[in-house]
C-alpha positions in Angstrom: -66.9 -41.2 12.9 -63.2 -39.6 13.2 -61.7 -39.0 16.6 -62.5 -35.2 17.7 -60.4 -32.8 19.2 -60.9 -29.2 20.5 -60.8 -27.4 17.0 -63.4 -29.7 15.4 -65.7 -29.1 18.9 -65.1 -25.4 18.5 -65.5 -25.0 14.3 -68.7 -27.2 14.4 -70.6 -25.5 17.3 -69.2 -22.1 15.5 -67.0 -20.8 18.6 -63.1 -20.3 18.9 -61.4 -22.8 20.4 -60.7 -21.1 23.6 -64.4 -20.7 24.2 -64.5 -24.9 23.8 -61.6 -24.8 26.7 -63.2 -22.2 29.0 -66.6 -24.4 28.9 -64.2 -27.3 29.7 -62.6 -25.8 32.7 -65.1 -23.7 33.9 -68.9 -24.0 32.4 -70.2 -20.9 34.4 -68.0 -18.3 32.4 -69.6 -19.8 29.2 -73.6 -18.1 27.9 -76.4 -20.9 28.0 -76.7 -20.8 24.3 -73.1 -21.3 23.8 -73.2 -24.2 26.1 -75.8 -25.8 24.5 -73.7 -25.7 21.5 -70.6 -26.9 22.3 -72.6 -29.7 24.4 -74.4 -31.0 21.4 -71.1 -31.3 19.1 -69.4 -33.0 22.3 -72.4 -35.4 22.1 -72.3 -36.1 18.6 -68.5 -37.1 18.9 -68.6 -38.9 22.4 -65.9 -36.4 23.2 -64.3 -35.9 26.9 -61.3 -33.8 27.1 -58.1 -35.5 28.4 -57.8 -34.6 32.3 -53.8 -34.9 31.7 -53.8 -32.1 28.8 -55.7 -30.2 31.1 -53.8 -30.4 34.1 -50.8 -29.3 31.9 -52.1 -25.7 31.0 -54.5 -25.1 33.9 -51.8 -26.9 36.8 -55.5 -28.7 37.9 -56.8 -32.2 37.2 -60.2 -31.2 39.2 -59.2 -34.2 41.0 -59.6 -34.3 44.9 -58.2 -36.9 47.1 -60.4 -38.5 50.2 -58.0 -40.3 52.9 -60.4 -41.9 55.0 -59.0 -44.1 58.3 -60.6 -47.4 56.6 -63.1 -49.1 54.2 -64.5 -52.1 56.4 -66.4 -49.6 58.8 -69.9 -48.7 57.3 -69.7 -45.0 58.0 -66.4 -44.3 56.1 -68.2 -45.7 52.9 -71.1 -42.9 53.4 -68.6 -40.2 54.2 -67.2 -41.2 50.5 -70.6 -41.4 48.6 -71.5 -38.0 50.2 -68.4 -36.5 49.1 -68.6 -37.9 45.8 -71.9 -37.2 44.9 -71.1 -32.6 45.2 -67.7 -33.4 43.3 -69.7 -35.4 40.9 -72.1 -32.6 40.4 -69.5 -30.6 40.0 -66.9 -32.3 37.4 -64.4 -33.1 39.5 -63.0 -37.1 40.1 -62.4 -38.7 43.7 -59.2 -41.0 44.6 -60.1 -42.5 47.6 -57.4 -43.4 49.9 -57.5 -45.8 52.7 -55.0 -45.4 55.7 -55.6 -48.7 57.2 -55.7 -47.2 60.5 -52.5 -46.2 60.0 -50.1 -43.1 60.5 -47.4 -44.9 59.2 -49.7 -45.8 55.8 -51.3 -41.8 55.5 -47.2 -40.7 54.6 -47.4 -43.4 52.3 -50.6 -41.7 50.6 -48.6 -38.7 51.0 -45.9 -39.7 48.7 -48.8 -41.2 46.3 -50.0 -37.8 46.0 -46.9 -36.5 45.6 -46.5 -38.0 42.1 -50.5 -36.9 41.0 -51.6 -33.9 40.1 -54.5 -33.5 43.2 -56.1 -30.3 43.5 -56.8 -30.5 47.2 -57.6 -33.0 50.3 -60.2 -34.2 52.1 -58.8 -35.9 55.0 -60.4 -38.1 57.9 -57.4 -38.7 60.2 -57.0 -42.1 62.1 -56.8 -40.8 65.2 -57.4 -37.0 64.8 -55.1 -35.9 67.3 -51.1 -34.9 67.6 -49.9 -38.0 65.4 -52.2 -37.0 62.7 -50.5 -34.2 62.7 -47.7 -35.2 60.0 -50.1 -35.9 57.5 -51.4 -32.4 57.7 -47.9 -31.1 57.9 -46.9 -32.4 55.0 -50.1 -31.1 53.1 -48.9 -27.7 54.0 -45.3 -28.2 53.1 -46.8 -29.0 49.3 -49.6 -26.1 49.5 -52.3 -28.5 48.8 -55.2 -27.0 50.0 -56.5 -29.8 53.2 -60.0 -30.0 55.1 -60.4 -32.3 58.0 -63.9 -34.0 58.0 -64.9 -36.1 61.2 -61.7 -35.7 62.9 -60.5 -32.5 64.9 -56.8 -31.8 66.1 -57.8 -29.1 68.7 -54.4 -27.4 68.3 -53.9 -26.7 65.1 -55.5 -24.1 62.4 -56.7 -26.5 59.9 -60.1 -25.9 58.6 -62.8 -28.6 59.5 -66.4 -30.6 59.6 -67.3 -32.2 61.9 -70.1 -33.6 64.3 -70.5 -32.7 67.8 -69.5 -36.1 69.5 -69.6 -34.8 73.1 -73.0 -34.0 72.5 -73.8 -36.8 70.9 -72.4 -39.1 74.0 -74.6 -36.7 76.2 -77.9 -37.4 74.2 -76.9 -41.1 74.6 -76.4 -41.2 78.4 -79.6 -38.7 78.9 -81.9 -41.3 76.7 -80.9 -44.1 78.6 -81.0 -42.2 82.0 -84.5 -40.9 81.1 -85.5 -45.4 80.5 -84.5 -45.7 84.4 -81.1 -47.6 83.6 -78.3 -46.8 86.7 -76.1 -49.9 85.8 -74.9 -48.9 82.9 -71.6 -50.6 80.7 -69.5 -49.0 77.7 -68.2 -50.4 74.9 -65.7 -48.3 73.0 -63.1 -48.1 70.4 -59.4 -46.8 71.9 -60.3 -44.2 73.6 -56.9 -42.2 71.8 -59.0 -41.7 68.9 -60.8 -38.3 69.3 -64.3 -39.1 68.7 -64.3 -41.7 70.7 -62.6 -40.0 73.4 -65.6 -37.0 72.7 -68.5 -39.8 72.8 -66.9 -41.3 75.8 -66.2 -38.2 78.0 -70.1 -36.8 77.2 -72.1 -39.8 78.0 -69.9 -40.0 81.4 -70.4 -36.5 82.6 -74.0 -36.9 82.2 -73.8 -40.0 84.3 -71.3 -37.8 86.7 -73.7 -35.4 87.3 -76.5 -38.2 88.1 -74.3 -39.4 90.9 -73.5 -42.5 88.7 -70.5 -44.4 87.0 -70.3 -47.1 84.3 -70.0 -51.0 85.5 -67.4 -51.0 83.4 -65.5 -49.6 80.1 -64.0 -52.4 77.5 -61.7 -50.8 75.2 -61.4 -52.1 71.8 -58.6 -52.1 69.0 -59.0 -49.9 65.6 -58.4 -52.9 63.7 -62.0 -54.0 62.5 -61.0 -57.5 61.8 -59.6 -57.9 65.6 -62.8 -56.3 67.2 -64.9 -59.8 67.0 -62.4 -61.5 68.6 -61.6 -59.2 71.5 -65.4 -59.0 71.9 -65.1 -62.7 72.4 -62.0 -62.7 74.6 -64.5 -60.3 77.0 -67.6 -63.2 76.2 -68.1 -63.9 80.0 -67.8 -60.3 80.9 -70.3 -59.4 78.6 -72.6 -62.4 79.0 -72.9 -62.1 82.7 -73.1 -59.0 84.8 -75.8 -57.2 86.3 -75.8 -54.4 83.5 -79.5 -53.4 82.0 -77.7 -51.3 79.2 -74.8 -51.0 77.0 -73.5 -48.1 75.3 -71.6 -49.1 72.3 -70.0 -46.0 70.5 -70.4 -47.1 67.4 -73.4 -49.3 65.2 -70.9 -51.7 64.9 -70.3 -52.4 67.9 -73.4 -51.9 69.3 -74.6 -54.7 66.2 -71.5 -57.1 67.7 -73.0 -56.9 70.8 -76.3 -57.9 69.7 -75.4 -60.8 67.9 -73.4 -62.5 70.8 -76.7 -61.8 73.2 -79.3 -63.7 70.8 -76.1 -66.4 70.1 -76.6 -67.3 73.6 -79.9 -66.8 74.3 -80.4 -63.6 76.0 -83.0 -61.2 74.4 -82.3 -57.8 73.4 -83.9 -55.8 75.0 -85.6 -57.6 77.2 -83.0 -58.6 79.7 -80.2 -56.6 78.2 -80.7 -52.9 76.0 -78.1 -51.9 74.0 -77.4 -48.5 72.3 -75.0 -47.9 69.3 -74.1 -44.2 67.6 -73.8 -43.8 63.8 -77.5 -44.4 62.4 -75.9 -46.8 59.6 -78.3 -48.4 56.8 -78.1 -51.8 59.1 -78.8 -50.1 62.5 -82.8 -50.4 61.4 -82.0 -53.4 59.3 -81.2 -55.7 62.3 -83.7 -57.4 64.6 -84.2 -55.8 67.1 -84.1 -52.1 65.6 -81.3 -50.2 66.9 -81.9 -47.4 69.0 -78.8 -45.1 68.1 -77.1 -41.5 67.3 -77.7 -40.2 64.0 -74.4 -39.1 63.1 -74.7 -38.4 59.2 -71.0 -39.1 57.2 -73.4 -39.0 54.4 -74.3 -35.2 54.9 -70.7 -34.7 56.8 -69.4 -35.5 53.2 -71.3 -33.2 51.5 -70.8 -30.6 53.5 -66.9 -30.6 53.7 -66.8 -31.4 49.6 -68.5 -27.8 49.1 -66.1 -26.6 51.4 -63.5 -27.7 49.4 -65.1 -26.8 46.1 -65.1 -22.9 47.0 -62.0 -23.1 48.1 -60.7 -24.0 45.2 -62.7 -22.0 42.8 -63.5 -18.8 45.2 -60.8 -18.9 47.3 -62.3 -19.3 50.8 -63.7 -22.1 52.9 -66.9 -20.3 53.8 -66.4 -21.1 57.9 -63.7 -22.9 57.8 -65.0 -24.8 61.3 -68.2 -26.4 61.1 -69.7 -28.5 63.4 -72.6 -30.1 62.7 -75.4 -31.5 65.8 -75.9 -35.3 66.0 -79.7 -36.2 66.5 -81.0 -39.1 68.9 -82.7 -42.2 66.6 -85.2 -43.8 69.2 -85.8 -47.5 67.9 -86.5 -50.9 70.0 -83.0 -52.2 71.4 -83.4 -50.1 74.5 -86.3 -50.6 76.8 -88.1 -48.4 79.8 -87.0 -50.5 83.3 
């Protein structure tokens, strides 16, 4: 069977060719009947139109970039299958960008996009404050239209999803408040990072306001390969104090935490509980079951590709702040004392 083109779609299914390129670029415009038509020839000839000769006439590839802050952390790689599965729907392609927990590597991806033909960003800064800042800048220099998802810079008018970390840390510090804990240790990412800072400064005022402090805060870097060993550097910090509880601010490194306990012998959550936040696909894989918050990238990403979607094909965001409740996820790494 020959190779088809637009003309031999549009004289078989008995339409003009510009019909065939208005169901290409935008099915909705197109009757049911016709579409049914033009869909069977398509079928018959395997045919997909060429995104380039598109993006030449229309000026869009219905391609949408995702700059995430990394692909070794669990929750990143939900955010993208969240995102992916609305553009999906929709017939548009994802290019999936990873920062490397770096500023200096998002104008990089800047200058990547520079020579594409993206029709808009999602973007999931590294630290979601002032440096992330020239990444967004330079989305706005190109009039690329640019949603932050999971990340907030509190000072600038940049449309957003996110989840309510503050709240989030409250929940935590309120669940393990209501199991009797009063010594109480944190384990964080760097603090400079803004949901962490959120997650941080929540659980702490609830502990504030119950007349109590942590035992202690360890910070840890962004780097996901040098978290296990800074974990290990603190191994006799962790190991022995009189802590009932940790507060990890992520799954991660709430998961961390757990293996180095039952490495050395001391049961989870029997003589130590721990908490993470994230709800990842391993929190209820592991033994014991993590108690956690349900913060869901998954739904996060579906959310801010809509977002996305109508702005590009209505014109408007549709809220363009959204900020989305985190849940408590009760399991069995934190016991009643």
């Amino acid at each position: 069977m020959g190779k088809a083109n637009i003309y031999i779609i549009a004289k078989e299914a008995g339409v003009s060719a510009a019909t065939v390129s208005r169901f290409f670029n935008n099915k909705s415009i197109v009757k049911e009947s016709t579409r049914k038509k033009i869909l069977k020839v398509c079928n018959k000839y395997n045919y997909e139109p060429s995104r380039i000769a598109s993006a030449i006439t229309t000026k869009k590839t219905k391609s949408i970039g995702l700059i995430v802050p990394s692909l070794k952390e669990p929750p990143f790689i939900e955010l993208i299958g969240g995102a992916e599965s609305i553009l999906y729907e929709n017939g548009y392609c994802l290019s999936v960008f990873n920062a490397r927990q770096s500023v200096e590597r998002q104008l990089e991806i800047a200058k990547i996009i520079d020579n594409r033909i993206i029709d808009g960003v999602i973007f999931s800064g590294v630290y979601g404050r002032e440096k992330d800042k020239i990444f967004i800048n330079e989305m706005l220099k190109r009039e690329i239209p640019c949603i932050m998802v999971d990340r907030i810079i509190p000072d600038i008018d940049i449309p957003f999803v996110a989840s309510n970390d503050y709240l989030g840390g409250q929940l935590a510090a309120e669940y393990i408040l209501s199991n009797n804990h009063k010594k109480i240790g944190i384990v964080t990412y760097e603090r400079e990072v803004y949901i962490f800072n959120r997650r941080v400064t929540g659980f702490m005022d609830v502990l504030e306001k119950n007349g109590l402090k942590p035992e202690f805060i360890l910070e840890l870097p962004l780097e996901f390969r040098k978290v296990e060993k800074t974990i290990m550097a603190h191994k006799e910090k962790l190991l022995h104090n009189d802590v009932s509880v940790i507060f990890g601010t992520t799954d991660s490194i709430a998961i961390f935490l757990i293996s180095l306990f039952l490495e050395n012998n001391i049961k989870v959550p029997d003589k130590v509980s721990v908490m993470g936040y994230d709800n990842i696909t391993y929190s209820r894989l592991i033994y014991p079951k993590l108690t956690t918050i349900h913060h869901d990238m998954f739904e996060l990403g579906k959310v801010v590709a809509k977002k996305l979607l109508n702005r590009l094909e209505n014109g408007d965001y549709e809220n363009n702040k959204q900020i989305i409740d985190p849940k408590i996820c009760i399991r069995e790494s934190v016991k009643k004392i």
